[in-house]
C-alpha positions as CSV (number, residue, x, y, z in Angstrom):
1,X,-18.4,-6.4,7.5
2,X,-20.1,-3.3,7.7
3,X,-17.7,-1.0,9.0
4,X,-16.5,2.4,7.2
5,X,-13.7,1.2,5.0
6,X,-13.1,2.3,2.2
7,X,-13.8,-0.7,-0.3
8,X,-12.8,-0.4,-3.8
9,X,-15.0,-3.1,-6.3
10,X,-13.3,-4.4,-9.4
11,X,-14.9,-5.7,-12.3
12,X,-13.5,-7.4,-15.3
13,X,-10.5,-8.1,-16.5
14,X,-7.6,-8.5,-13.7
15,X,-5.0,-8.7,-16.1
16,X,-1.7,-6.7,-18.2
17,X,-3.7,-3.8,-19.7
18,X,-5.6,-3.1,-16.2
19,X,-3.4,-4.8,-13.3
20,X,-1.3,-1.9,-13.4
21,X,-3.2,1.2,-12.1
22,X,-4.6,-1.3,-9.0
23,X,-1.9,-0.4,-6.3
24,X,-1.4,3.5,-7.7
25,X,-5.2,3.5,-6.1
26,X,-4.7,1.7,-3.2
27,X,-2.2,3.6,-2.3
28,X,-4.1,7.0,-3.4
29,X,-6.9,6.0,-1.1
30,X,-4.2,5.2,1.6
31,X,-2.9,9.3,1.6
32,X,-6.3,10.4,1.4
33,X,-8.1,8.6,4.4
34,X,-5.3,6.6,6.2
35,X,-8.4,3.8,6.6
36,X,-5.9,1.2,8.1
37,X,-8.0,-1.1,5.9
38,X,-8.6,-1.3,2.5
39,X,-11.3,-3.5,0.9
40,X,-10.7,-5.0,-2.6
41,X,-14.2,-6.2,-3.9
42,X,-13.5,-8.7,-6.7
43,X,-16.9,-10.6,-7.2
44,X,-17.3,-9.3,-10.7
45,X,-13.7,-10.4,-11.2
46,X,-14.0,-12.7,-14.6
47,X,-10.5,-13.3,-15.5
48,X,-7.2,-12.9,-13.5
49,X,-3.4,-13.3,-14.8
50,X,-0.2,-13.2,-13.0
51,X,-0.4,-9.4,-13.7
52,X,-3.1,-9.5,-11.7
53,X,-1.9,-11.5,-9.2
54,X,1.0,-9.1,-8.5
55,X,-1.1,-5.9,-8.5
56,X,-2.9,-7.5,-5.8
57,X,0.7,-8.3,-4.1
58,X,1.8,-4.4,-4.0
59,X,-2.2,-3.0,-3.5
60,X,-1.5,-5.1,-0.1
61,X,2.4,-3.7,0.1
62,X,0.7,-0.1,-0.4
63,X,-2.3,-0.5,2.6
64,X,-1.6,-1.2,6.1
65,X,-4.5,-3.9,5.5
66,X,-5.8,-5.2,2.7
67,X,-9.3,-7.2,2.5
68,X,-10.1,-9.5,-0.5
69,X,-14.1,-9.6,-0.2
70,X,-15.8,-11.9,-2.2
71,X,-13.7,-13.2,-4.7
72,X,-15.1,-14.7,-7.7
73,X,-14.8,-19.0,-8.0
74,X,-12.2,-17.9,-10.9
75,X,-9.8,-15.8,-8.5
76,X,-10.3,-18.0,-5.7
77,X,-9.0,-21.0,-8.0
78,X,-6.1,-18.9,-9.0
79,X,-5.3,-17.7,-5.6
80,X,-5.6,-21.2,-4.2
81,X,-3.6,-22.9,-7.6
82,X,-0.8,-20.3,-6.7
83,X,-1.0,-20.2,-2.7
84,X,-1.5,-16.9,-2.4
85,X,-4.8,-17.1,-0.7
86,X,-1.9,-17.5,2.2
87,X,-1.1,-14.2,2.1
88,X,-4.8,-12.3,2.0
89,X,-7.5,-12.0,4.4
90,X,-10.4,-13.4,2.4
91,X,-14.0,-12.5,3.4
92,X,-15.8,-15.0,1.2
93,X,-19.5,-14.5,-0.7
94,X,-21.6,-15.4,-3.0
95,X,-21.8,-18.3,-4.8
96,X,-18.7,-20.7,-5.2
């Protein structure tokens, strides 16, 4: 997917200390360009908690679409484990 979207990448921790400030930028990025899609690059993703898992719930609340690319094989697991992968559209990459 190549198109102009505005794609933020995350790297690290996914988790109480950092979840937090996740939709706050989303939704930042929403007011400033009105994209209609926002891309969530999570491939350098190495841990993920519930906190995380909810800041990716209210990032998509805060975007009219929200694109998980390339998740990592740890938030895949996690998404899959909890069935939220349901309620994402998931580009997949990389190596699982």
């Amino acid at each position: 997917m190549c198109a102009p979207y505005p794609s933020i990448r995350i790297e690290g921790d996914l988790d109480h200390e950092t979840a937090p400030h996740l939709p706050a930028l989303v939704e930042r990025v929403v007011r400033a360009v009105d994209p209609g899609l926002v891309v969530l690059d999570l491939a350098g993703v190495r841990f993920i908690n519930s906190a995380g898992i909810r800041a990716l719930v209210l990032a998509r609340a805060a975007a009219a679409d929200l694109l998980l690319r390339c998740p990592s094989p740890l938030v895949r697991r996690v998404l899959t484990a909890t069935g939220d992968d349901r309620l994402f559209a998931i580009e997949p990459g990389g190596a699982a």
